[in-house]
N, C-alpha and C positions, 0 to 999 in steps of 0.2 A: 738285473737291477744291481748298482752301482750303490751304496751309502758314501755320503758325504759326512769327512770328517766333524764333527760337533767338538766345539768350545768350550772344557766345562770349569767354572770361576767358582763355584758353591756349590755344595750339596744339593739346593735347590736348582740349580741346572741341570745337573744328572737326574733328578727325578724327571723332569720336566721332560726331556729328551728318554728320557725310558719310555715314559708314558707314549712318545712318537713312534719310536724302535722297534720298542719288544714286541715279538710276534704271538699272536692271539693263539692257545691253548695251546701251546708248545713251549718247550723250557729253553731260556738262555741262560749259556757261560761265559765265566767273566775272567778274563786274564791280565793284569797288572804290569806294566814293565815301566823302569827308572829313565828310558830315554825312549823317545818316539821312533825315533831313527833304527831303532833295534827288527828285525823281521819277525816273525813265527816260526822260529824254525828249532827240530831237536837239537840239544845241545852237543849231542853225538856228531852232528852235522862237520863241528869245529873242533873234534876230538879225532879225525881218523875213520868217520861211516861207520856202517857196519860189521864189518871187520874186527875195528876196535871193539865195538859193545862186546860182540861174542867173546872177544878175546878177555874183556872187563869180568864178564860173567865166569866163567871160569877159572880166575882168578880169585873172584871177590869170593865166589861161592866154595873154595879150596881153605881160604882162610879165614873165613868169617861164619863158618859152624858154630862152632863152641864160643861162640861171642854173643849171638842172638837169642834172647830169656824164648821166644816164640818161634822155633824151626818152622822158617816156610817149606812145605810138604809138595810145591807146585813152580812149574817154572814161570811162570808168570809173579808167584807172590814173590821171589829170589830177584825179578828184576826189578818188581816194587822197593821192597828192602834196598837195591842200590841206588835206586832216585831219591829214596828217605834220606840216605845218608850223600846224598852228594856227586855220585858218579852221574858221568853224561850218559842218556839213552835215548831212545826213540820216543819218548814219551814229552809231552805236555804240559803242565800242570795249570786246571783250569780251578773254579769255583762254583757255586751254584750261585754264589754272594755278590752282588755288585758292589757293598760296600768293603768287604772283605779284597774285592779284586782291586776297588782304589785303594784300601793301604798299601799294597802289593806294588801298586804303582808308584807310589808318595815314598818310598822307600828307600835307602839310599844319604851318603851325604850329598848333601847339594854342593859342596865347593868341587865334588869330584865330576860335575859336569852344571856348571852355571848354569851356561844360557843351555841347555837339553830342556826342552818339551818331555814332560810324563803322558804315557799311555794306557788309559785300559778299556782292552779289545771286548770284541762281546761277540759271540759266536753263536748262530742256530745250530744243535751239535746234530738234528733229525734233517736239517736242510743238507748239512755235510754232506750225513752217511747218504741221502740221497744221489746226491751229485757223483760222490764216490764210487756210486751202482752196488751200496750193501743195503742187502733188501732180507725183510722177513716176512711174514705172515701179513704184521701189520705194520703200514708203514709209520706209525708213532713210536715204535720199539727201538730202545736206545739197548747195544748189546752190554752184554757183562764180559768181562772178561775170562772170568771162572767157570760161565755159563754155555757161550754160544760157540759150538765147533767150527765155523766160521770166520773165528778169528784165532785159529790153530798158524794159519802162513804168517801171523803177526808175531810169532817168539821168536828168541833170540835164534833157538835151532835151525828155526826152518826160514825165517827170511836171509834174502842171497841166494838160497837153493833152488830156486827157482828164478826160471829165467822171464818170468812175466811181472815187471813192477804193479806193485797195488796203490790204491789211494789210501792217502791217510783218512782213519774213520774217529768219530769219538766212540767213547766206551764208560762204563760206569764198572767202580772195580770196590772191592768189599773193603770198609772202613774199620780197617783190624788194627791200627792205633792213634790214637789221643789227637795229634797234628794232624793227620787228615779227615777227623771226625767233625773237630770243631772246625776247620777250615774250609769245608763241605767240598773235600775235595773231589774232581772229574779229571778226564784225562780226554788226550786226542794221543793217537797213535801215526807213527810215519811206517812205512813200508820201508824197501829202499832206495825208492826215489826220497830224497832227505828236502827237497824243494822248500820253501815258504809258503804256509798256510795261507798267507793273504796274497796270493798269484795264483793265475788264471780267473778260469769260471768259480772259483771256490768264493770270492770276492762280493757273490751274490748273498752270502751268508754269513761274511763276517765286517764285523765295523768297529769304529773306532773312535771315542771321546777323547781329546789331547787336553791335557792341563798345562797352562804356561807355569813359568819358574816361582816368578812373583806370587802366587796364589798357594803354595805347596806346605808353605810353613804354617799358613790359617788352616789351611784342610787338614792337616795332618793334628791341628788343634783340635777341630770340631768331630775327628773319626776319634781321639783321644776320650772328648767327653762321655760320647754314648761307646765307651769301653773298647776302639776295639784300639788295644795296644800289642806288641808285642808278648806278653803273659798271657793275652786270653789266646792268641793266633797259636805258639809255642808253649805250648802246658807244660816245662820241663822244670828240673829243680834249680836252673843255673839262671835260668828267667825267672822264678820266684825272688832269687835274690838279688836280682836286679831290678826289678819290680819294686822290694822293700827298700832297694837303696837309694830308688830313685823319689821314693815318697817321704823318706826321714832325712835323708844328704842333698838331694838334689841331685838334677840330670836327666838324660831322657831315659823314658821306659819304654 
């Protein structure tokens, strides 16, 4: 099964189309993007593959010891720490939040792409790993990353070394700080086939509500009122005071 793109003008649209969507005692995630046109795909993809990651990792992790207040102790939390701060990797970044996942979308200047359609995807992350053939005891178990030796061929070391590409799985990974606690953040993982999530059979599982241009500035009003701005998504001190300066000077928060 195929979903068809959904229209959504208001808040109350998106409800309304969730209430069709979402799938009965299984959890959906939500991913946000500034232009429609854009794929699923790591951002490593457009950085060099994997090759580069490893090569990132390495690097990043050489000189950014004595930077981090919290030494990650595991290679998996080292590549976390480089999607926190910005570097491209095989990783995802999903939410549990549907409304959290339309700011995500609503995001952006709009003169830097007018007429661009906003999207935010919505993924069965228990349907994926299905399709993917990652299987555990029970099939409702969504892995951990920290947890499940299973997704041992998914670090930086050991994918490429093998010569059997995997499918990309979702995973849920420990919320050790502030920005992915309150952003309820999830993750999808690529192998290194670097593909688009929304191609092939995967397509059975993932869909997509598009926001035209004209409606972007009202929505982005109404996710304002019920608080979700940048200060609450970014707990940091440089957003505090942009936050206050937007509430005593004016401008956007």
């Amino acid at each position: 099964m195929k979903f068809e793109d959904r229209e959504v003008r208001s808040l109350s649209d998106l409800i309304e189309h969730l209430k069709d969507n979402l799938p009965s005692n299984r959890p959906t995630w939500f991913r946000g993007q500034r232009n429609a046109d854009w794929d699923l795909e790591p951002g490593i993809k457009r950085h060099g593959g994997i090759d580069a990651e490893r090569t990132l990792f390495k690097r990043f992790k050489q000189n950014a010891f004595s930077h981090v207040t919290s030494r990650p102790t595991t290679e998996w939390e080292w590549l976390f720490v480089m999607q926190h701060f910005g570097l491209p990797t095989r990783l995802l970044d999903w939410t549990e939040s549907a409304l959290i996942g339309l700011y995500f979308a609503l995001d952006g200047d709009l003169a830097d792409s007018p007429d661009s359609y906003a999207a935010l995807w919505a993924i069965d992350p228990i349907g994926l790993n299905l399709t993917s053939k990652w299987t555990q005891d029970h099939e409702a178990d969504i892995p951990g990353f920290d947890d499940d030796e299973d997704l041992e061929p998914y670090l930086p070391s050991k994918v490429g070394r093998t010569k059997m590409g995997l499918e990309p799985i979702a995973a849920i990974a420990t919320r050790n700080n502030s920005r992915i606690q309150v952003q309820q953040g999830v993750f999808t993982i690529h192998h290194s086939n670097l593909e688009p999530l929304n191609d092939g059979n995967r397509l059975a599982h993932i869909w997509r509500y598009i926001i035209p241009t004209d409606v972007i500035a009202e929505l982005r009003r109404d996710l304002e009122m019920l608080n979700l701005t940048r200060l609450s998504l970014f707990p940091d001190l440089a957003n505090v005071a942009n936050h206050a300066r937007a509430q005593v000077i004016g401008g956007s928060k």
